[in-house]
BAVOMI-884363 format. One record per residue (C-alpha): residue in one letter; x, y, z. Coordinates in steps of 0.02 Angstrom, whole numbers, plus 50000, padded with zeros to 5 digits. Example, Ala and Ser with C-alpha at 12.3 -4.5 7.8 and 13.67 -1.06 7.14 Angstrom:
a506154977550390s506844994750357
***
This chain:
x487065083850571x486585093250405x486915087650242x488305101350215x489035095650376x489205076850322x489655081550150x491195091750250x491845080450368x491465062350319x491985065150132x493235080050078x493275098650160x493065106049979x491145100649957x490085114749926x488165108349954x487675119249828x488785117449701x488305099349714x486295103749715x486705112949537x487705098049449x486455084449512x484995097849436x485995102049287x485005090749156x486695087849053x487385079549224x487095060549285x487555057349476x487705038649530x487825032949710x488675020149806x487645012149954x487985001750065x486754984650098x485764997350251x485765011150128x487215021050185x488015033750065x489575025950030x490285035449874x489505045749731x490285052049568x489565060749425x489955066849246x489345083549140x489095078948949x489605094248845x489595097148667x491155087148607x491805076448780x491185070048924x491845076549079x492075067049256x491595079749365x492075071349521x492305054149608x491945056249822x492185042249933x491785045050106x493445043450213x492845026650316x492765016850183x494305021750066x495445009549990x494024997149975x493904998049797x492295010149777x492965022549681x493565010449550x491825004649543x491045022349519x492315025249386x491975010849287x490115014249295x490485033949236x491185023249088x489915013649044x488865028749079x489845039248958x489825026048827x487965028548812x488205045648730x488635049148556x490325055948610x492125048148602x493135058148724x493055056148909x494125069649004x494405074749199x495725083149297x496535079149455x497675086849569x499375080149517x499605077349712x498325066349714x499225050349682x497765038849745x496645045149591x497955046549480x498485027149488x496485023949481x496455033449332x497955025749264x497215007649292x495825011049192x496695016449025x496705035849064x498055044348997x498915059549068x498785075948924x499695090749021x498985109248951
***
């Protein structure tokens, strides 16, 4: 199975491999990974530091192992990751049918700002 494949149909039908090859080469980007103990590609997530804010780019678990508390653990390391920077403004947008992210979101402090 190819990588665009997997990225398709074991995590969410809207990856784009390349899309994903420019963010993870994009040097103001910083991908983390979640593996599991046989070095399975559980998760990933990754944020894109701009001139004012930090921006979560996205947060991917793959379907099998949803609801197991992974992507609360790659959003609290995009935290700590953003709280390296010189910036105080961390910022993302969801789908506002995406109630699963949203209540992650919400149990970490985020707070919803409608444009």
């Amino acid at each position: 199975m190819k990588f665009g494949n997997i990225l398709q149909n074991e995590f969410d039908n809207f990856w784009n491999t390349n899309i994903l090859k420019q963010e993870i080469l994009n040097e103001n980007c910083r991908y983390i990974i979640a593996k599991s103990d046989e070095d399975e590609i559980l998760g990933f997530a990754g944020i894109l530091i701009n001139v004012d804010v930090v921006e979560i780019m996205n947060i991917v678990v793959k379907k099998s192992h949803r609801k197991k508390g992974i992507g609360c653990k790659l959003l609290e390391e995009l935290i700590k990751l953003s709280k390296q920077t010189d910036l105080n403004v961390l910022d993302l947008e969801v789908n506002s049918k995406n109630e699963p992210a949203i209540n992650l979101y919400k149990k970490l402090g985020f707070q919803e700002i409608r444009s």
